[in-house]
TILOVEX-259090 format. One record per residue (C-alpha): residue in one letter; y, z, x negated. Coordinates in steps of 0.25 Angstrom, whole numbers, always signed. Example, Ala and Ser with C-alpha at 12.3 -4.5 7.8 and 13.67 -1.06 7.14 Angstrom:
# TILOVEX-259090
{site "a" {-18 +31 -49}}
{site "s" {-4 +29 -55}}
***
This chain:
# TILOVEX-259090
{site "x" {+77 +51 -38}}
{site "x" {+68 +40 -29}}
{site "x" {+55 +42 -27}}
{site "x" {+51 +29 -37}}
{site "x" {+58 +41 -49}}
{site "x" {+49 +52 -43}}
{site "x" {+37 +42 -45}}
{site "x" {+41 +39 -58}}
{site "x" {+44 +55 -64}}
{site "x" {+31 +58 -58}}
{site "x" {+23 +50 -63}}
{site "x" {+28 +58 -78}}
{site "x" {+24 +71 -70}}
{site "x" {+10 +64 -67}}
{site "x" {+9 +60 -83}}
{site "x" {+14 +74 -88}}
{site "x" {+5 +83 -78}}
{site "x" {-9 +76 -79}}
{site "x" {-8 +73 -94}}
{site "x" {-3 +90 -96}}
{site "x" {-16 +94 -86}}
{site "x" {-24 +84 -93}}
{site "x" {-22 +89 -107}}
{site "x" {-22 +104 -103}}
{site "x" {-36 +103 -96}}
{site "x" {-42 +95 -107}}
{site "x" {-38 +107 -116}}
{site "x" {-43 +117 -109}}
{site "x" {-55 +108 -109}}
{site "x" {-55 +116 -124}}
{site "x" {-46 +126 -124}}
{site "x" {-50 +137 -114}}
{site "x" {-35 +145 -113}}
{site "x" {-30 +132 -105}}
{site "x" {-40 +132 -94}}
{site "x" {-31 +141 -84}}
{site "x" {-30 +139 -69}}
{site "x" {-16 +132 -71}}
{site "x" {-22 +120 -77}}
{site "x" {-29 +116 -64}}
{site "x" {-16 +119 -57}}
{site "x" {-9 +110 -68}}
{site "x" {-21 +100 -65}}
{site "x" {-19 +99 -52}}
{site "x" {-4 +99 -51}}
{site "x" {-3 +87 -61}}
{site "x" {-15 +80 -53}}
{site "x" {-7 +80 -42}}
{site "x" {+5 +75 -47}}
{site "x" {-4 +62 -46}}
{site "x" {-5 +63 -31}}
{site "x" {+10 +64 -30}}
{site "x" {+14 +52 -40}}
{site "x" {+4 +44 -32}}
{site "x" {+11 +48 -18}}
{site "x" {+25 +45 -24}}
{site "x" {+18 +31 -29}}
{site "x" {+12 +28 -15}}
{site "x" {+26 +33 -8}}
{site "x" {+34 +24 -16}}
{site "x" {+24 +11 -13}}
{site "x" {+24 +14 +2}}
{site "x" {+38 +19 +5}}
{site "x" {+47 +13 -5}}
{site "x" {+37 +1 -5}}
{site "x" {+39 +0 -21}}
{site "x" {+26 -7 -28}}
{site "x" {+18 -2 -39}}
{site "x" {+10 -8 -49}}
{site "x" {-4 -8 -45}}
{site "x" {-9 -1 -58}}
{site "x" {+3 +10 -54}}
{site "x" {-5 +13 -43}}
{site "x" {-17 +11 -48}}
{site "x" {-16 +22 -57}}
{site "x" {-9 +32 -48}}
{site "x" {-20 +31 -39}}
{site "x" {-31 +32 -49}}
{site "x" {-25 +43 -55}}
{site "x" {-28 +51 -40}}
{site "x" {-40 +45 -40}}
{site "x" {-42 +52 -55}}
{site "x" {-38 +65 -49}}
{site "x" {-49 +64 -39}}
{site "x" {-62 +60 -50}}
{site "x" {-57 +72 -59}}
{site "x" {-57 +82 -48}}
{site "x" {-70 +76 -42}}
{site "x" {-76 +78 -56}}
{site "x" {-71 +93 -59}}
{site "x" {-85 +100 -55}}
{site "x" {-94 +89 -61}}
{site "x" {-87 +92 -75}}
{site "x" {-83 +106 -74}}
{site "x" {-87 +109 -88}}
{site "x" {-76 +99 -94}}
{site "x" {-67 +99 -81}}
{site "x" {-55 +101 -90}}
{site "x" {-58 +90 -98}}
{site "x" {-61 +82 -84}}
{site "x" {-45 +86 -81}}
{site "x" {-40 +86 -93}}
{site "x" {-43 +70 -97}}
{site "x" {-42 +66 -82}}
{site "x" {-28 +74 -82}}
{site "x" {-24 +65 -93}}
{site "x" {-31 +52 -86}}
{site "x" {-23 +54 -75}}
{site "x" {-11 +54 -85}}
{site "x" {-13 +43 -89}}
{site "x" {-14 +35 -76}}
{site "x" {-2 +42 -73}}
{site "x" {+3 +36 -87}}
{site "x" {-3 +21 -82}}
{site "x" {+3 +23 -68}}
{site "x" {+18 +24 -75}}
{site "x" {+14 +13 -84}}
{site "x" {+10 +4 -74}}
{site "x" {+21 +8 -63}}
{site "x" {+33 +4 -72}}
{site "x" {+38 -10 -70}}
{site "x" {+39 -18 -79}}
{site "x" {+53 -23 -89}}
***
């Protein structure tokens, strides 16, 4: 498996972990029996899978020297930058802080979802 097939499973992994932690923390925005200390956890976990697609992303520009759409990186980075506002905001909005993870989990998925989109060549 090359790192180029890595980048590529990943990116699902991206998908699937923010969109999950993005609908269970919107839902415990109403449903108190989900808000557990596993959800942070999950949160975190799927926000760093971020990070690591980025990384693979960067290595695969500066090692390999492969090219990437601009809008593919684009997206990637501004997911990080996403990452960064959300936890920025977590004390200003405490009262709704699930909701504040919950729809920026699912934004972050679908940058993730735009990133795949925009990273596939075209036929």
């Amino acid at each position: 498996m090359s790192l180029l097939d890595v980048h590529e499973v990943w990116a699902w992994v991206v998908v699937g972990a923010n969109g999950l932690a993005g609908v269970w923390a919107t839902a415990a925005h109403w449903l108190l029996w989900l808000r557990r200390r596993s959800l942070w956890w999950f949160t975190g976990i799927a926000q760093l899978t971020v990070f690591v697609q980025v990384i693979l992303g960067v290595v695969l520009m500066t090692e390999q020297g492969r090219k990437a759409p601009q809008l593919h990186t684009f997206y990637g980075f501004i997911a990080i930058i996403a990452i960064a506002i959300i936890y920025s905001y977590r004390q200003q909005v405490a009262p709704w802080r699930y909701l504040l993870y919950g729809l920026g989990g699912l934004f972050i998925m679908g940058l993730a979802l735009r990133a795949i989109i925009t990273g596939v060549p075209p036929t």
